[in-house]
N, C-alpha and C positions, 0 to 999 in steps of 0.2 A: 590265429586271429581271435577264437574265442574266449581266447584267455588274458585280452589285455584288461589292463584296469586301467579306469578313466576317472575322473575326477565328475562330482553329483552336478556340478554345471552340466556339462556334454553329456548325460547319460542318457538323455532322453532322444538323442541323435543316432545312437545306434543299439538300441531296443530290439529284439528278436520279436520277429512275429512270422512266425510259422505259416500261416495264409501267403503272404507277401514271396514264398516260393513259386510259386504258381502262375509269377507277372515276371515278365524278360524287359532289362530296361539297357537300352543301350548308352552308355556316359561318352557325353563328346569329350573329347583328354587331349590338351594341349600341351602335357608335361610339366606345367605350372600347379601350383599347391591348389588353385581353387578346385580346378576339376576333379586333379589326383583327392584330395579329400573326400569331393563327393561319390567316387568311387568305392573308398574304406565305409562311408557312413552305411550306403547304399549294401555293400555287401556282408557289415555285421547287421545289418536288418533282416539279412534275409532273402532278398529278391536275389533272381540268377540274372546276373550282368557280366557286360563285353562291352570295350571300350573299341573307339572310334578315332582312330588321328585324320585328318586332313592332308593332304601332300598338296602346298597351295604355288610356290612360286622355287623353293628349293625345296632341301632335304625335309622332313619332319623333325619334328623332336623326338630324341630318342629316351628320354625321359618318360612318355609317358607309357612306352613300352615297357620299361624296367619293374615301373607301376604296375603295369597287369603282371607281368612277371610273381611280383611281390603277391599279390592278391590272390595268383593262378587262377586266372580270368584268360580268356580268348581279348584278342588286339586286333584290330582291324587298321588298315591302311586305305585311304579313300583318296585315289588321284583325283583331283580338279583343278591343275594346272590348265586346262585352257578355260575352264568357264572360269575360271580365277581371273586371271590374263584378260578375256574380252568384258567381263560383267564386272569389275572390281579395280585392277591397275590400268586397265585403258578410258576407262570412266576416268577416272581420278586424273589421269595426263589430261583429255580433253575437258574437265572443267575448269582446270588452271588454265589451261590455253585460252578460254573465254571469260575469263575474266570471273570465275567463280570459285569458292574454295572449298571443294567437294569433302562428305563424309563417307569414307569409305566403310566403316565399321556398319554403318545403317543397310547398305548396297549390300554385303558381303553376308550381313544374317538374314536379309529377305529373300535373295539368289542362293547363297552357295552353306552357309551353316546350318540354315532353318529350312533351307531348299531340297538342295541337293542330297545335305548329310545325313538331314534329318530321313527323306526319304530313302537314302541305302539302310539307316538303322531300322527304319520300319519290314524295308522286307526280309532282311537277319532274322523277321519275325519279333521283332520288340513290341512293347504296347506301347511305351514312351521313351522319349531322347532324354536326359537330364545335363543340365550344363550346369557349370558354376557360376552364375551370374547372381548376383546382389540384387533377384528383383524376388516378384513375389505375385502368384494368382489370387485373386478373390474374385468367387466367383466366374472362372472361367476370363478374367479379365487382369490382362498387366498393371500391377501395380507396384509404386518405389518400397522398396525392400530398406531395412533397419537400419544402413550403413549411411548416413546421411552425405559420407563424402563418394557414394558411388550409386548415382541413378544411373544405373545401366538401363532401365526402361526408355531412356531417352534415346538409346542405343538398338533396343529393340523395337523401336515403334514402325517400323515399318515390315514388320514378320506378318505373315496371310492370317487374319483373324481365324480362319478354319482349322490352322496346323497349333494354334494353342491347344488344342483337347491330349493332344501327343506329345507335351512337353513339360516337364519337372525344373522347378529350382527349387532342390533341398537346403540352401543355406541361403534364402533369402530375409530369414528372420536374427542373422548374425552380420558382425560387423569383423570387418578384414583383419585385423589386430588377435580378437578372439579367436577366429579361424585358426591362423596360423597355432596360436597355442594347444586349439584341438587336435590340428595336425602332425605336433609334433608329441601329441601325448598317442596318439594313435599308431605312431613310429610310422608315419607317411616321408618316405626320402627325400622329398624335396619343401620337406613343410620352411627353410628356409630361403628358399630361391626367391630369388628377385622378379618382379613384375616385370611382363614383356614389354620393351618398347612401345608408342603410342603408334604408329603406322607400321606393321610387321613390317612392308616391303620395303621400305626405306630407311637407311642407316640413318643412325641418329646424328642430326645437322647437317645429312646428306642430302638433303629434297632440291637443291638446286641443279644438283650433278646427275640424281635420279631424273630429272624431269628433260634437263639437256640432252641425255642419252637414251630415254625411252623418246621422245619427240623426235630424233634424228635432228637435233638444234632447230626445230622448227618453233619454242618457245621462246629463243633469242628476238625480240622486235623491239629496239630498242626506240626511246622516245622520251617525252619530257615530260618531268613531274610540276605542276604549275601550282599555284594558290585559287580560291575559288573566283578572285579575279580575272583569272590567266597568265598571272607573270611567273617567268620561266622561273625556278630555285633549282634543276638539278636534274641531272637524266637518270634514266631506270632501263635495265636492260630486257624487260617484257613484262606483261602483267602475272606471268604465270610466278613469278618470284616475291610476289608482296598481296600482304591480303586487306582486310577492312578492319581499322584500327590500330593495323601496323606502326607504330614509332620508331624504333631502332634499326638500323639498316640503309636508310634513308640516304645518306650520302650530304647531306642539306642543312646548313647553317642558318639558325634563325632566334630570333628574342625569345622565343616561348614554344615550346614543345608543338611539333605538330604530326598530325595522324593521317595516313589515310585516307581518305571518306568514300571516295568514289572512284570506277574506272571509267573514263573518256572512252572509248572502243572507237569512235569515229576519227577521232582525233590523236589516237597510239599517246592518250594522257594518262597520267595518273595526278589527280585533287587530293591535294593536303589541305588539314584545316585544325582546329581549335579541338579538344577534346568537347568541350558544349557543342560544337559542331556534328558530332559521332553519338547524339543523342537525337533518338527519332520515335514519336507516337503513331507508327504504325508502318505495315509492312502489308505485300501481299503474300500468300500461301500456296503452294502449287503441289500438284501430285499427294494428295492428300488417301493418306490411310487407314480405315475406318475399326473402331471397336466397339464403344460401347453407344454406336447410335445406328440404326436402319440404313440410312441412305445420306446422299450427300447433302441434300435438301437440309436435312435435318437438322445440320450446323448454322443454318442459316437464323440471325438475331441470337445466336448460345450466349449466353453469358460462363465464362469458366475460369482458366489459367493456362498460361504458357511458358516455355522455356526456349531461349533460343540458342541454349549450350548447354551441355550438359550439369556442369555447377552454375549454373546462374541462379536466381532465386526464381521462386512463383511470381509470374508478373500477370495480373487479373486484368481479362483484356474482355471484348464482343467481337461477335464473328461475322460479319456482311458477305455476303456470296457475289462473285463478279466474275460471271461466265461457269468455265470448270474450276476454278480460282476461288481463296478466299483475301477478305481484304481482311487484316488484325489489327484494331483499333485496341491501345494499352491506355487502360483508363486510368490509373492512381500516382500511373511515373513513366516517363520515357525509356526507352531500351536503348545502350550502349553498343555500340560498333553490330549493328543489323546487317549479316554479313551473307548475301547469295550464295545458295550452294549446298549452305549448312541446315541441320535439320529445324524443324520448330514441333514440339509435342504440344499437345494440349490436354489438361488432366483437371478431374473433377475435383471438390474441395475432398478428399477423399485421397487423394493420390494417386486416383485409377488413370489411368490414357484411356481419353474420348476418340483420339485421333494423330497420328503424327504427319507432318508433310514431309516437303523441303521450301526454303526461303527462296521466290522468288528474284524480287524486290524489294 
């Protein structure tokens, strides 16, 4: 490995510094090129590292062993098939069941990546975890990393502000295109693999059959989709199959496109409406998790920015406190399909995360 040549872009990615033997970093390794990369960077640096696979609902990937293989790096296997299972794919059945459309990626690195994993690498004796993710510290605080089509902080925001001092992202100042070209100048094996699915546990355009068969058909409740009038247009076989802004799927004949808007829960409805209709100046915030401020208090009257998806844009809002709750007043434009379940960050004009929740209401 010390004898690759790399091209004077990427040289300063894997720079020898002789100090940097002395620090043990364990790399989370999903077998995909991000991690597998920061593995190569990490180890032409110098640091002594051991990778970490996950074993979440099936097999692992065995790619990312081939990786330490190639490195002659120690690999570790970390079972959490059942905190996976109760904290992550049981979460995610019961918020479709209520009529919410959960982010499991959020759940998964506050419990089981940032949690769990991060704590087996710690007693391996690591000083820090390093993941591939597209974000970036300043100052001991999350912040959106160079790849503008990938805020993963938006993803992270709900990791224990305490377990930051234990965590590295070495390629937070590169954009995913780049990467791959340093991966494959680096002779990383999988610098061409394809990105993993958007919901590991569920097959892709499986979520209806996934959700029928982990529920025991307990999300079948079928019921009628109405206009915000009430008139009948179409039935729907339970809320856990359609979410907030939905269009297509619908079953339902009409002049002019309609969406979505709301679930009835009292009423087993689902409210269609106008896309102007899926345009709302304000939500409320619930379960809120704290970075770059003291206390909960503290958010009270903020002026900042939000996000209520991961690509969405910065939408500059104020923050009113109501109870344990906040309420998000979006000052310059309304937010489109305001969707419960799903996360909302908040980040200073800066790009740092003040705080992330989940949408209430």
């Amino acid at each position: 490995m010390n004898n690759i040549k790399i091209s004077a872009e990427f040289k300063k990615y894997v720079e020898y510094n002789p100090e940097n033997e002395n620090t043990v970093i364990g790399v989370a390794m999903s077998g995909g090129v991000d991690s597998s990369t920061v593995a190569y960077i990490l180890k032409q640096q110098g640091y002594k590292i051991f990778g970490v696979t996950m074993k979440t609902f099936n097999d692992e990937d065995s790619d990312a062993k081939k990786v330490c293989e190639d490195l002659g790096i120690e690999h570790y296997v970390l079972d959490v098939r059942d905190d996976f299972k109760e904290k992550v794919m049981d979460y995610f059945v019961n918020e479709y069941m209520n009529g919410r459309t959960p982010n499991p990626c959020m759940v998964c690195n506050r419990h089981i990546k940032f949690g769990r994993m991060l704590d087996f690498i710690l007693d391996k004796g690591a000083t820090y975890m390093a993941t591939g993710h597209y974000t970036k510290l300043k100052n001991g605080a999350l912040s959106v990393g160079d790849d503008g089509n990938k805020d993963q902080v938006y993803f992270l925001s709900q990791i224990k502000k305490e377990r930051l001092k234990n965590i590295i992202f070495p390629v937070g100042d590169l954009e995913k295109p780049r990467l791959r070209e340093m991966a494959k100048e680096l002779g990383v094996r999988v610098y061409s693999k394809k990105d993993s699915q958007e919901i590991c546990f569920v097959k892709d355009g499986k979520l209806k059959e996934f959700l029928i068969e982990s529920s025991a058909g307990k999300v079948l409740n079928p019921g009628n989709i109405v206009d915000k009038n009430g008139k009948v247009l179409g039935k729907h076989d339970g809320f856990s199959f359609y979410t907030i802004g939905q269009r297509k799927g619908l079953g339902i004949s009409t002049e002019e496109p309609l969406y979505v808007l709301e679930f009835d829960m009292e009423n087993n409805n689902i409210i269609v409406g106008t896309n102007e209709d899926l345009h709302r100046d304000t939500l409320v915030a619930t379960d809120i998790n704290l970075f770059l401020v003291p206390s909960i208090e503290a958010l009270d009257n903020l002026e900042c920015f939000a996000k209520t998806r991961s690509r969405d844009i910065l939408h500059r809002c104020t923050l009113k406190k109501d109870g344990d709750d906040y309420i998000v007043n979006f000052v310059n434009n309304k937010v489109r399909a305001v969707t419960p379940g799903q996360g909302i960050v908040f980040y200073n004009d800066e790009g740092n995360v003040i705080a992330g929740g989940f949408i209430k209401k």
